[in-house]
PDB file of N, CA, C and O in Angstrom:
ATOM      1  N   UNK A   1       0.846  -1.172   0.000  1.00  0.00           N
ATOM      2  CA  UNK A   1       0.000   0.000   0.000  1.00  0.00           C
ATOM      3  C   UNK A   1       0.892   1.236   0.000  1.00  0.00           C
ATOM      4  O   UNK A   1       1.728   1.402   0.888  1.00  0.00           O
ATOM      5  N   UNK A   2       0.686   2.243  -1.159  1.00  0.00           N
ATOM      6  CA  UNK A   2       1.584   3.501  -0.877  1.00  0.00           C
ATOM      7  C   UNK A   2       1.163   4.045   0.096  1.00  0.00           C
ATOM      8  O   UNK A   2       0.004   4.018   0.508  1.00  0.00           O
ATOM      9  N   UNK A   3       2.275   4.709   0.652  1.00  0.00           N
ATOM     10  CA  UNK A   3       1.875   5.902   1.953  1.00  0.00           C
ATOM     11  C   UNK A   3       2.650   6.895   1.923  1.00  0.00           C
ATOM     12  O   UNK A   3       3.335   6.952   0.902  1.00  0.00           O
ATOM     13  N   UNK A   4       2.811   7.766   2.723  1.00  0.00           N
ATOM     14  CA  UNK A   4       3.587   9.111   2.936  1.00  0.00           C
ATOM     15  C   UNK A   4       4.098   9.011   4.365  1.00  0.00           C
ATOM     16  O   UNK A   4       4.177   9.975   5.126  1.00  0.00           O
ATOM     17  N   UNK A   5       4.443   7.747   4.666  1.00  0.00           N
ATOM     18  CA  UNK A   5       4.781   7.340   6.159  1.00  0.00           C
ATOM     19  C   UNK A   5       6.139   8.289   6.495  1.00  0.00           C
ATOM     20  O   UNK A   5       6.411   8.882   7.539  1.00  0.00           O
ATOM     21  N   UNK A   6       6.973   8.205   5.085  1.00  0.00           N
ATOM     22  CA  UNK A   6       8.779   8.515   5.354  1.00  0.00           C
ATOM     23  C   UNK A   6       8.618  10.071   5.467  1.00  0.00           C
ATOM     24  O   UNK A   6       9.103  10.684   6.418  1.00  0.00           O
ATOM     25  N   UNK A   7       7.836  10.762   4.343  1.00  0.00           N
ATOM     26  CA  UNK A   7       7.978  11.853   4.223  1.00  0.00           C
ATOM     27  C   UNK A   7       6.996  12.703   4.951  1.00  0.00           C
ATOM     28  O   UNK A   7       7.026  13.835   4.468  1.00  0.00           O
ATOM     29  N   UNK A   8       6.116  12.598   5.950  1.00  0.00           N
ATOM     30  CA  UNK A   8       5.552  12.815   6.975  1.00  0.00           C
ATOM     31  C   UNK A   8       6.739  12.733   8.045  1.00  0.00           C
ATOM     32  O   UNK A   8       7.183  13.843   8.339  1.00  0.00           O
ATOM     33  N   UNK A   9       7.388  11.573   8.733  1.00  0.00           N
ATOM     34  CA  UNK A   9       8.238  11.167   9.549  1.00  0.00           C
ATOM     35  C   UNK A   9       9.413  12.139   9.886  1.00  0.00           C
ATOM     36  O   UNK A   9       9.844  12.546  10.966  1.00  0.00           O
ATOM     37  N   UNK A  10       9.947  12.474   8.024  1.00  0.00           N
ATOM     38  CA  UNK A  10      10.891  13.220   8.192  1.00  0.00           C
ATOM     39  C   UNK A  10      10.932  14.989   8.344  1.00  0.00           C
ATOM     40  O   UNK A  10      11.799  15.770   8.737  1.00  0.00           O
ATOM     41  N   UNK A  11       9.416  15.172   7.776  1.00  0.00           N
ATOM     42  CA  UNK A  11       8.880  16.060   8.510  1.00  0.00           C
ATOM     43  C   UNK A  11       8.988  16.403   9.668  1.00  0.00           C
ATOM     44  O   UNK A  11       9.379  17.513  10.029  1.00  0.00           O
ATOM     45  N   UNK A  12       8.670  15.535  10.355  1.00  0.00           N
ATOM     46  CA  UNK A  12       8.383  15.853  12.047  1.00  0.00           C
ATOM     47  C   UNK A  12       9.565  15.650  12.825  1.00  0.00           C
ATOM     48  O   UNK A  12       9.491  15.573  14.051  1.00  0.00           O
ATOM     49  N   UNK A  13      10.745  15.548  12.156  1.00  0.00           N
ATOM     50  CA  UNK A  13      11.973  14.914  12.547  1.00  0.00           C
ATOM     51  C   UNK A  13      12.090  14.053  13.133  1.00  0.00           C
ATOM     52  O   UNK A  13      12.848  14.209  14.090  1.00  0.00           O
ATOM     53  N   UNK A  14      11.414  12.544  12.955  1.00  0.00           N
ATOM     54  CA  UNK A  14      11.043  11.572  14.030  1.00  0.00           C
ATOM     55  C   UNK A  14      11.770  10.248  13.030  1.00  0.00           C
ATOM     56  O   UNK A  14      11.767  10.201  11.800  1.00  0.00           O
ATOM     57  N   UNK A  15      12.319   9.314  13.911  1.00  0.00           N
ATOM     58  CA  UNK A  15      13.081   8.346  13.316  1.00  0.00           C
ATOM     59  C   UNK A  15      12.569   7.265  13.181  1.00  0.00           C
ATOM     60  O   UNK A  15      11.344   7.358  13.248  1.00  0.00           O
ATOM     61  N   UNK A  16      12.778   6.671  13.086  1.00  0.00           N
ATOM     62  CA  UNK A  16      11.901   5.122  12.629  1.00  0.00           C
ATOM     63  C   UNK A  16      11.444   4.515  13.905  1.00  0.00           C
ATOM     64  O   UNK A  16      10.333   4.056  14.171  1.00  0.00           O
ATOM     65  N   UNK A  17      12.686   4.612  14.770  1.00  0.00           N
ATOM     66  CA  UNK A  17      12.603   4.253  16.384  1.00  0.00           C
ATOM     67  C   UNK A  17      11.337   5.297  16.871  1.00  0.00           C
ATOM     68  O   UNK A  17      10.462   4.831  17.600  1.00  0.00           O
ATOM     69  N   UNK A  18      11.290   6.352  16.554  1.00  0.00           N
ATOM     70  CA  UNK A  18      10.812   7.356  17.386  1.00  0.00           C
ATOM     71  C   UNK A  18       9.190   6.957  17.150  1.00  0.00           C
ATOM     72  O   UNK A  18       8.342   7.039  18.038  1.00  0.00           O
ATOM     73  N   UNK A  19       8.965   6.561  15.927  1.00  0.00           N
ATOM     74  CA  UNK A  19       7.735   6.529  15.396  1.00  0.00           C
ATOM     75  C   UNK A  19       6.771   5.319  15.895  1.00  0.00           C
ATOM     76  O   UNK A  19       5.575   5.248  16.175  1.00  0.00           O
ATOM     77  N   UNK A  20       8.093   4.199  15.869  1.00  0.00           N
ATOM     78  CA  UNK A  20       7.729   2.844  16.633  1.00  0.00           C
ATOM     79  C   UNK A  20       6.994   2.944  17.716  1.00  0.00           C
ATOM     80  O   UNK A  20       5.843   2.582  17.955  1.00  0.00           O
ATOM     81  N   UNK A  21       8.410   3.889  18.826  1.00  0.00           N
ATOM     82  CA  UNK A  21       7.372   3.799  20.050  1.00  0.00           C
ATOM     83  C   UNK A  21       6.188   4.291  20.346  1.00  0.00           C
ATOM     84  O   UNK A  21       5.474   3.934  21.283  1.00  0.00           O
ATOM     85  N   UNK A  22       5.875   5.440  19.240  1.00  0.00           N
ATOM     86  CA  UNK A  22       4.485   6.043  19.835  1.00  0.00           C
ATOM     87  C   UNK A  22       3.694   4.830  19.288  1.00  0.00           C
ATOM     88  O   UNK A  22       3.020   4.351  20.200  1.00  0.00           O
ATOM     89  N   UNK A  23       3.536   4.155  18.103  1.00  0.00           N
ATOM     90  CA  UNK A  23       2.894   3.221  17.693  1.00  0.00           C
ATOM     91  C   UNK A  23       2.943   1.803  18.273  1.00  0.00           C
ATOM     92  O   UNK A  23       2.221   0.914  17.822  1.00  0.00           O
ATOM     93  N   UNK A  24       3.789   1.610  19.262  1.00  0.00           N
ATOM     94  CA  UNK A  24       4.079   0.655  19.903  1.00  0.00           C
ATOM     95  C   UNK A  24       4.054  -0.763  19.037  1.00  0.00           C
ATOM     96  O   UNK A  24       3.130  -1.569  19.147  1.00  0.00           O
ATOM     97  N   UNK A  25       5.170  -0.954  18.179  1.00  0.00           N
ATOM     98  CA  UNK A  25       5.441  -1.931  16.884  1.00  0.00           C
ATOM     99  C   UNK A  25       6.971  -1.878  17.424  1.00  0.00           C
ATOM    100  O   UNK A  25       7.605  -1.691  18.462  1.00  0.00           O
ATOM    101  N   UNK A  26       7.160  -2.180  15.964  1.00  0.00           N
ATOM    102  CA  UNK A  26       8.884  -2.345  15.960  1.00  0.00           C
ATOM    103  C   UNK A  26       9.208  -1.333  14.955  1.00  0.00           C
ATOM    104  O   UNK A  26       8.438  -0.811  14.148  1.00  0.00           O
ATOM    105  N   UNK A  27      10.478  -1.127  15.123  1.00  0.00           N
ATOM    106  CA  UNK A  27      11.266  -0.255  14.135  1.00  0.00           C
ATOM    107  C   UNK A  27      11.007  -0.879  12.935  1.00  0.00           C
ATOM    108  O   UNK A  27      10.349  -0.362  12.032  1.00  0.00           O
ATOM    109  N   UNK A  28      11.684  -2.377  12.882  1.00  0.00           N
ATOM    110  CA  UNK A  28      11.026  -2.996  11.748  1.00  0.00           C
ATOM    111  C   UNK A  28       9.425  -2.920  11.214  1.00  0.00           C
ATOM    112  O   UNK A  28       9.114  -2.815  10.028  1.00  0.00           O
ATOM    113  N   UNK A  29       8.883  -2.962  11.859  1.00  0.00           N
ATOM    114  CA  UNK A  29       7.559  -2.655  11.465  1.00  0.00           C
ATOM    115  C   UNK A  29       7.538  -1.306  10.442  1.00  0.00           C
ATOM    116  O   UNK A  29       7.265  -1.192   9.248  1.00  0.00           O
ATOM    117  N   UNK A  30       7.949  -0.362  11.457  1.00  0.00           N
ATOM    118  CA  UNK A  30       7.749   0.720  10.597  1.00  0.00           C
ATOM    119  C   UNK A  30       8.203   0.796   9.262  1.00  0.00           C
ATOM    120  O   UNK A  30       7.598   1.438   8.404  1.00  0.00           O
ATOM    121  N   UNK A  31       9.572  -0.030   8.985  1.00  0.00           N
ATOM    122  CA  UNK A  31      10.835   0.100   8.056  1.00  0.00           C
ATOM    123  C   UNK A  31       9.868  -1.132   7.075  1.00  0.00           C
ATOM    124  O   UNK A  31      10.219  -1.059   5.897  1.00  0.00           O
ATOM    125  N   UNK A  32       9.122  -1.859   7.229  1.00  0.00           N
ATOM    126  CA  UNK A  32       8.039  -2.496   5.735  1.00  0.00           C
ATOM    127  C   UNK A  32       7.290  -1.661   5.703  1.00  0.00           C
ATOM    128  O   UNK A  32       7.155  -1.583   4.482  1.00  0.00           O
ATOM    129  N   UNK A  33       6.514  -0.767   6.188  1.00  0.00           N
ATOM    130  CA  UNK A  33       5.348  -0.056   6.245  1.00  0.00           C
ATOM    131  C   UNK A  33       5.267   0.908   5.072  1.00  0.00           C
ATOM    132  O   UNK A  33       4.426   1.137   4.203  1.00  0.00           O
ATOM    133  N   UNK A  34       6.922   1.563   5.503  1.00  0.00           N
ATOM    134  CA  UNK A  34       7.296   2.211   4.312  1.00  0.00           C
ATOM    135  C   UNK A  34       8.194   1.840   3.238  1.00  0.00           C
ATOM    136  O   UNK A  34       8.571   2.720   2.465  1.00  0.00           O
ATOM    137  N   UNK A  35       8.608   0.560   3.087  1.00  0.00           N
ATOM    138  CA  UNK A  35       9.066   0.163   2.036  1.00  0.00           C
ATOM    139  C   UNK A  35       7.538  -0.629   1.295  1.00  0.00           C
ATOM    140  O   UNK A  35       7.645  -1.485   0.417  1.00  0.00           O
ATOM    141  N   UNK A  36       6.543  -0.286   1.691  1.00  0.00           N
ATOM    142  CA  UNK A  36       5.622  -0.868   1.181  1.00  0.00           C
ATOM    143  C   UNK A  36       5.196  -2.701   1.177  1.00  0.00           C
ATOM    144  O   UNK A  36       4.314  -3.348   0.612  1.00  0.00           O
ATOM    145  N   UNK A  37       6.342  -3.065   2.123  1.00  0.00           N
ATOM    146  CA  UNK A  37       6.151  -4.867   2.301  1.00  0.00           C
ATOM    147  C   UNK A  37       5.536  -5.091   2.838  1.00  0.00           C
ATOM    148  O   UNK A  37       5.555  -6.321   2.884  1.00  0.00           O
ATOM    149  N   UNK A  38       4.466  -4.552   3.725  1.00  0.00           N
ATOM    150  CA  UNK A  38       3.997  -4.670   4.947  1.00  0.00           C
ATOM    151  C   UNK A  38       2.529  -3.738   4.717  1.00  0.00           C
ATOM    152  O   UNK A  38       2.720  -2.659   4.155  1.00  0.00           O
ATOM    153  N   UNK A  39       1.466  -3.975   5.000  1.00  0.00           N
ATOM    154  CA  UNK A  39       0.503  -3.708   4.831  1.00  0.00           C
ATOM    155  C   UNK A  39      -0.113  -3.038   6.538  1.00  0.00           C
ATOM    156  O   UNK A  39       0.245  -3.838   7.403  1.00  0.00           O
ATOM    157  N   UNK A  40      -0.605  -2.286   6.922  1.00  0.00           N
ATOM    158  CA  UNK A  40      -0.384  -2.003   8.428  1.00  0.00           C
ATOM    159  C   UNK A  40      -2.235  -2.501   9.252  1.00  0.00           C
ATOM    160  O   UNK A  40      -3.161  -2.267   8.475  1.00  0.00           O
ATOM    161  N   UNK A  41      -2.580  -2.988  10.377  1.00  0.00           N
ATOM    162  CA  UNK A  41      -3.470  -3.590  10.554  1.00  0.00           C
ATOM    163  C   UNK A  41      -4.351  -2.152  10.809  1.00  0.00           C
ATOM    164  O   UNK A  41      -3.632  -1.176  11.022  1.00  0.00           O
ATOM    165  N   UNK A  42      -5.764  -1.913  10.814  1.00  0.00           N
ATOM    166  CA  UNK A  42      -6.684  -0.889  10.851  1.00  0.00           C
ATOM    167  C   UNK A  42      -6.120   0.044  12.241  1.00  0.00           C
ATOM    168  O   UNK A  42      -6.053   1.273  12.204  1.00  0.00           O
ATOM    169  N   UNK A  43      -5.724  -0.804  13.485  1.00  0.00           N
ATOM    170  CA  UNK A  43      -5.827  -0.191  14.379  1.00  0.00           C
ATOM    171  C   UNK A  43      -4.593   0.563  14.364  1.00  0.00           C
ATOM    172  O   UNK A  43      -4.348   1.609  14.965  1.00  0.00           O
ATOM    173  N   UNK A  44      -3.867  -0.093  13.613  1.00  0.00           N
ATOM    174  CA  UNK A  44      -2.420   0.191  13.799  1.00  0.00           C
ATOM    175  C   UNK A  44      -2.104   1.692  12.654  1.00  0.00           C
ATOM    176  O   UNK A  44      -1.302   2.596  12.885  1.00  0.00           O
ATOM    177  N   UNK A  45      -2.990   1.564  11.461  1.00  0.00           N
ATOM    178  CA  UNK A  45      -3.063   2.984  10.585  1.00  0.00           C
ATOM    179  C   UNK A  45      -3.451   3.550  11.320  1.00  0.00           C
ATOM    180  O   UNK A  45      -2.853   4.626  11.322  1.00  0.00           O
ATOM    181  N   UNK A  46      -4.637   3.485  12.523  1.00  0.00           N
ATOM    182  CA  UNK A  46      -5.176   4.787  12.836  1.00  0.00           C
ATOM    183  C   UNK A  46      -4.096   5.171  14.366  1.00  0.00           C
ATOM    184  O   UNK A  46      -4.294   6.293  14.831  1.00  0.00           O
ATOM    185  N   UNK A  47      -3.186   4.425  14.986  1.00  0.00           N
ATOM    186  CA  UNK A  47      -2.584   5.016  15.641  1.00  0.00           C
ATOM    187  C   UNK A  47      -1.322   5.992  14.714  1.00  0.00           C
ATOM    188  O   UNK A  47      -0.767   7.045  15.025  1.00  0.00           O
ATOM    189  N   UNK A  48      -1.179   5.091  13.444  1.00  0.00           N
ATOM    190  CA  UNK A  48       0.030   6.128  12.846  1.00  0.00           C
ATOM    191  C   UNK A  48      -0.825   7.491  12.451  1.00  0.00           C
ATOM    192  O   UNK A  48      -0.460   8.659  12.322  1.00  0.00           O
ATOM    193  N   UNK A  49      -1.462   7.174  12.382  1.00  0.00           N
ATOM    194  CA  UNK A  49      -2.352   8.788  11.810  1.00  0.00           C
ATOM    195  C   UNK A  49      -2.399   9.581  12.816  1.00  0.00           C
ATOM    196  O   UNK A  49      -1.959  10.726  12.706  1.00  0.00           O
ATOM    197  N   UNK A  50      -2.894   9.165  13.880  1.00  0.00           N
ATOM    198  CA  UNK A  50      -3.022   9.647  15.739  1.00  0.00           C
ATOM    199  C   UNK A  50      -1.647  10.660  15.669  1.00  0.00           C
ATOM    200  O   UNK A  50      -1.615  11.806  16.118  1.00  0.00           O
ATOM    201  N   UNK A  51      -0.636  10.025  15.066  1.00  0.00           N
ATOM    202  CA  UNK A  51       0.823  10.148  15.792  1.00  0.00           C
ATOM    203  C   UNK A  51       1.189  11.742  14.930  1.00  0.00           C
ATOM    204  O   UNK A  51       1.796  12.728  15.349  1.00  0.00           O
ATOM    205  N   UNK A  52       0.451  11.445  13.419  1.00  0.00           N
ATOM    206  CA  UNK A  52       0.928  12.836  12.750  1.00  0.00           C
ATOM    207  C   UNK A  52      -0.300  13.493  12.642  1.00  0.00           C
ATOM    208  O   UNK A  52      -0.547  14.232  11.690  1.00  0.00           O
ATOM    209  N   UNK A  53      -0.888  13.331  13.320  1.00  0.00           N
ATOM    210  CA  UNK A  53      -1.954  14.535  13.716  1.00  0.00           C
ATOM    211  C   UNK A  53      -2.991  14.707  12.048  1.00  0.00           C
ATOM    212  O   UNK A  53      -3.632  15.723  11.777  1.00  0.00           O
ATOM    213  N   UNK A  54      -2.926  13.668  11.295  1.00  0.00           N
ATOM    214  CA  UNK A  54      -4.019  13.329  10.232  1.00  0.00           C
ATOM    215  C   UNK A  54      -5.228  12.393  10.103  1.00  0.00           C
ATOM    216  O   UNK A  54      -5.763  11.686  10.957  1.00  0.00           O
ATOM    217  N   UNK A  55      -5.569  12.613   8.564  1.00  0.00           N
ATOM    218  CA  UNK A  55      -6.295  11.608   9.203  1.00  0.00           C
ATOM    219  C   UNK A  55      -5.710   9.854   8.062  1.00  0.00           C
ATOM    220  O   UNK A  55      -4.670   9.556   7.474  1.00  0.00           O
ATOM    221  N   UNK A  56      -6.587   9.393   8.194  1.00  0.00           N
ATOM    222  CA  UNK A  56      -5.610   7.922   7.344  1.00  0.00           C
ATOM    223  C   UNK A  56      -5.590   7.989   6.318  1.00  0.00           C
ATOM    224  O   UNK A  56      -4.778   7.280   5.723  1.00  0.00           O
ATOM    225  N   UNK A  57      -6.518   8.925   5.523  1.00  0.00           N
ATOM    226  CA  UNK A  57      -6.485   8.609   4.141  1.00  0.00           C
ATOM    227  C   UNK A  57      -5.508   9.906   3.936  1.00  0.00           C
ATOM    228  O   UNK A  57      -5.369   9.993   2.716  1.00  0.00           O
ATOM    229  N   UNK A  58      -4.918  10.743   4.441  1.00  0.00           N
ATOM    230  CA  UNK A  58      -3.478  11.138   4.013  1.00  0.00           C
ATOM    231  C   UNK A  58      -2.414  10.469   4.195  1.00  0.00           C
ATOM    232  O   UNK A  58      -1.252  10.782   3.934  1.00  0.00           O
ATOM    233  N   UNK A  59      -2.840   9.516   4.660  1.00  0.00           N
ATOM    234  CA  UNK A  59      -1.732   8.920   5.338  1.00  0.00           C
ATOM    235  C   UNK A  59      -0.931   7.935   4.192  1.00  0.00           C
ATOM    236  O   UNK A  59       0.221   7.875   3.763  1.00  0.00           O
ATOM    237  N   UNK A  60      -2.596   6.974   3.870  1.00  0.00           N
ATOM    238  CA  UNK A  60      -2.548   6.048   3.134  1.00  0.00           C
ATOM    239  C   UNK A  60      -2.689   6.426   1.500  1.00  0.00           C
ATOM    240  O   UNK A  60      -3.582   7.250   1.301  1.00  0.00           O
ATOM    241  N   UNK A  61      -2.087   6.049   0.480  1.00  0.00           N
ATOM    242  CA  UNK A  61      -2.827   6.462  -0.877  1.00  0.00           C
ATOM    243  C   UNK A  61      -3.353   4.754  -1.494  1.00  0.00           C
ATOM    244  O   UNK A  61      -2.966   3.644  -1.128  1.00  0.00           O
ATOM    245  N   UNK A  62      -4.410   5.169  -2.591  1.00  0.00           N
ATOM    246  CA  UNK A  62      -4.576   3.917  -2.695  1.00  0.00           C
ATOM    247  C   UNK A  62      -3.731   3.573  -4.579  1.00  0.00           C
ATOM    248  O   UNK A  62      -3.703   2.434  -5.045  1.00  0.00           O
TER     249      UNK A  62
END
């Protein structure tokens, strides 16, 4: 699924680690999310959205 996970992230100056913990995943997690290997579970988009203050469908493109 495309997203704007990296370029949101690097926006906010927040690191892969940084992003993890608010989302409470793994670094790895985050690091498929945005290489696109990894598809993210409902609850888990709407905490990344939570985290950059959007909503999911900026988050997510289809």
């Amino acid at each position: 699924m495309k997203n704007k996970l990296r370029e949101l992230r690097a926006r906010h100056r927040m690191t892969q680690d940084d992003l993890a913990k608010i989302a409470k995943v793994s670094r790895q997690t985050i690091n498929a999310i945005e290489n696109e290997k990894y598809d993210p579970s409902l609850p888990l988009a709407f905490s990344l959205a939570r985290a950059f203050k959007c909503k999911i469908e900026d988050l997510f493109l289809q």
